[in-house]
C-alpha positions in Angstrom: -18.0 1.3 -25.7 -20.4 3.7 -27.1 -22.7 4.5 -24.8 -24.9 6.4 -27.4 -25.2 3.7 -29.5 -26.2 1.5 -26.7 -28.7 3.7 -25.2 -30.2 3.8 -28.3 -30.9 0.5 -29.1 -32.0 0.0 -25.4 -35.1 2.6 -25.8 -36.0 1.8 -29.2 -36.2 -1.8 -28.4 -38.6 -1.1 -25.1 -42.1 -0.1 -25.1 -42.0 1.3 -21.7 -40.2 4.3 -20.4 -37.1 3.2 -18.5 -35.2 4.6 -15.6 -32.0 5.8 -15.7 -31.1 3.5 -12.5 -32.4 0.6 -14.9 -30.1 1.9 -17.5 -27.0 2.7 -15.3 -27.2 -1.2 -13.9 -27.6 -2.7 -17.5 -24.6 -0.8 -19.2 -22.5 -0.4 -15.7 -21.8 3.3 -16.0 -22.6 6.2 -13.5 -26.4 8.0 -13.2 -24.5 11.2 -14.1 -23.0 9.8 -17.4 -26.0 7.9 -18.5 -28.2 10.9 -17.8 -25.9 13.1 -19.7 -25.7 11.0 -22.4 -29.6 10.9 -23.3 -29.8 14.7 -22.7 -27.2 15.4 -25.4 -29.1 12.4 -26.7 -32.1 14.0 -26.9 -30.9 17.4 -28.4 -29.0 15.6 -31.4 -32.3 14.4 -32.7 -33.9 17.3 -32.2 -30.8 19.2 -33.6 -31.1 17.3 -37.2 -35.1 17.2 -37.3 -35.4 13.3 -36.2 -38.4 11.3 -37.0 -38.0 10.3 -33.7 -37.3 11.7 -30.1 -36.3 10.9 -26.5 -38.5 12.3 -24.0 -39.2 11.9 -20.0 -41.9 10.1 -19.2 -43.1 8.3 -15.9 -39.9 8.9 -14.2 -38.0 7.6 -17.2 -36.8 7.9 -20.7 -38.3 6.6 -23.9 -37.8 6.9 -27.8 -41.2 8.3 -29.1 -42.4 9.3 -33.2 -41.6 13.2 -33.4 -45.0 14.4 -32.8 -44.7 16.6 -36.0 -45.5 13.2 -37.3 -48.8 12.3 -35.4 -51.1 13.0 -38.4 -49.2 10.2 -40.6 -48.6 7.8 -37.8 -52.1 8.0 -36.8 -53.1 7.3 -40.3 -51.4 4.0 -40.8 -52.0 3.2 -37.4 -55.4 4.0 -36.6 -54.9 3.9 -32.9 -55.7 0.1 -33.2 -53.6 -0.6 -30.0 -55.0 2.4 -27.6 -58.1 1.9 -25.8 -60.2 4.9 -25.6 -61.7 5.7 -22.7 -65.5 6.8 -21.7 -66.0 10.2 -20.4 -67.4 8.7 -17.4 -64.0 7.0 -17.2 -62.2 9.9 -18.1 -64.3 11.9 -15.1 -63.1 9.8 -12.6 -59.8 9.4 -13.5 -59.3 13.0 -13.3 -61.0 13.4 -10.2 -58.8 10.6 -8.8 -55.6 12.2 -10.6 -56.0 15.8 -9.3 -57.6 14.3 -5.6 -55.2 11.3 -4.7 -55.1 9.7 -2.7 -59.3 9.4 -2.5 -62.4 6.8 -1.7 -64.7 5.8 -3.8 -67.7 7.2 -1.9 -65.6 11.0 -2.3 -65.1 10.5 -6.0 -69.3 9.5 -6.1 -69.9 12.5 -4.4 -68.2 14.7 -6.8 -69.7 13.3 -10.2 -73.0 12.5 -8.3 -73.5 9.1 -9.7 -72.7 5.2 -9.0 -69.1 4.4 -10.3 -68.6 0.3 -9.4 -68.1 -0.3 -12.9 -66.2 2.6 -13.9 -63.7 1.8 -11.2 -63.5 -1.7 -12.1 -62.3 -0.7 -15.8 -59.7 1.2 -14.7 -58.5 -1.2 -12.1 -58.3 -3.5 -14.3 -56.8 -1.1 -17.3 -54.0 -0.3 -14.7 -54.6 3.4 -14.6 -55.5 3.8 -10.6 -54.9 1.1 -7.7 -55.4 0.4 -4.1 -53.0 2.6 -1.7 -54.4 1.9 1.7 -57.5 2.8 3.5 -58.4 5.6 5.1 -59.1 6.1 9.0 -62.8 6.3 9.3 -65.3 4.5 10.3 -65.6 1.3 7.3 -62.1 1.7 6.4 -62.5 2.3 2.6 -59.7 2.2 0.2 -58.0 5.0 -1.3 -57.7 5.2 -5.0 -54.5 7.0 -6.9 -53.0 6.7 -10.2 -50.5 4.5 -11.4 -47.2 4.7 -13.2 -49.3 3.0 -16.5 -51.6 6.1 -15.9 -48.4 8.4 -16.1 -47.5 6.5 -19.4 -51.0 6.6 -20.7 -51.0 10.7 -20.8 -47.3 10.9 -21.5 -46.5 12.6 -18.5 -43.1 12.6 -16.4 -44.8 12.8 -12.9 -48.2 14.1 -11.4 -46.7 17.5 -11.1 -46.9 18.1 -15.0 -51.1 17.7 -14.9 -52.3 20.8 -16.0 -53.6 23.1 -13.1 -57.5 23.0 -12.2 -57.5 27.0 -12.6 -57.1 26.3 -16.3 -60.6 24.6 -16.6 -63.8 25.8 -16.7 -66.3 23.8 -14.8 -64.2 22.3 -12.5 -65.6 24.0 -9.3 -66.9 20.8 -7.9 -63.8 19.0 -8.4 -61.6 21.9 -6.3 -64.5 21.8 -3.5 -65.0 17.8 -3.4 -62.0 16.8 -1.5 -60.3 18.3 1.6 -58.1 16.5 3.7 -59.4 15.7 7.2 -56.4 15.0 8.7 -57.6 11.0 8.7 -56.0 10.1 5.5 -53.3 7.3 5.6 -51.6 5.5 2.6 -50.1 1.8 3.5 -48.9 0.4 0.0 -51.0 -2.7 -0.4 -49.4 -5.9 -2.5 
């Protein structure tokens, strides 16, 4: 069995990152092996210049274009398939990204405006969810980000979002949110 070879064909063939407990089931060999095996994986392409490469992303592995490539994949492409997203949209997500888990009513007072349908187009792009409600008064639901969101920005885990420091202007965002102490997160079907 070559357990390359078959790890190969398994990421090229998805268009979602997949986990190594995913992969380990599938082919029936050991976390450890299957996690070594994409690592060495991962340099061998890199090693001979690949077109393509195996990164981590969203708590998983997936075959990507080398990004030395963007400019001509772009160009036959076009970005037909990804759905640009409003700055308003774009706003809130971040605020929801960096704040999580958050209310609506805490993400409208940061940005200062109405966001019902912002929030809608997200919901129902995948990027943020329901994660409970918060104890206060009302009850309202809190708002995080989603594994979609994760594949979205091509990150591994929230931990790899850039820190707020790094931006200008973000002053409202690091003063918008504190935790009271009356935040709690029941997952919600």
């Amino acid at each position: 069995m070559d357990v390359k070879s078959i790890l190969e064909s398994l990421l090229f063939v998805n268009e979602k990152p997949i986990s190594i407990a995913e992969l380990s089931e599938v082919i029936e060999l050991d976390k450890k092996d299957i996690a070594r095996a994409l690592e060495e994986m991962a340099q061998e392409y890199k090693g001979r210049s690949s077109g393509v490469c195996i990164v981590r992303v969203a708590g998983g592995y997936q075959m990507f274009s080398h990004p030395d490539n963007e400019i001509w994949v772009k160009k036959m492409y076009r970005q037909k398939n990804k759905q640009k997203l409003s700055s308003a949209s774009l706003e809130t997500l971040s605020i929801i990204a960096y704040k999580q888990p958050i209310t609506k009513m805490e993400i409208e007072a940061i940005r200062g405006v109405n966001i019902d349908g912002v929030m809608k187009h997200l919901l129902k792009l995948g990027l943020i969810k329901t994660a409970g409600r918060k104890e206060v008064i009302g009850r309202p639901f809190l708002y995080i980000t989603t594994r979609k969101f994760l594949e979205y920005f091509g990150l591994n885990s929230i931990k790899d979002l850039p820190n707020l420091e790094e931006f200008s202007g973000f002053d409202d965002l690091n003063a918008g949110h504190k935790d009271d102490g009356n935040t709690v997160i029941r997952e919600e079907g």
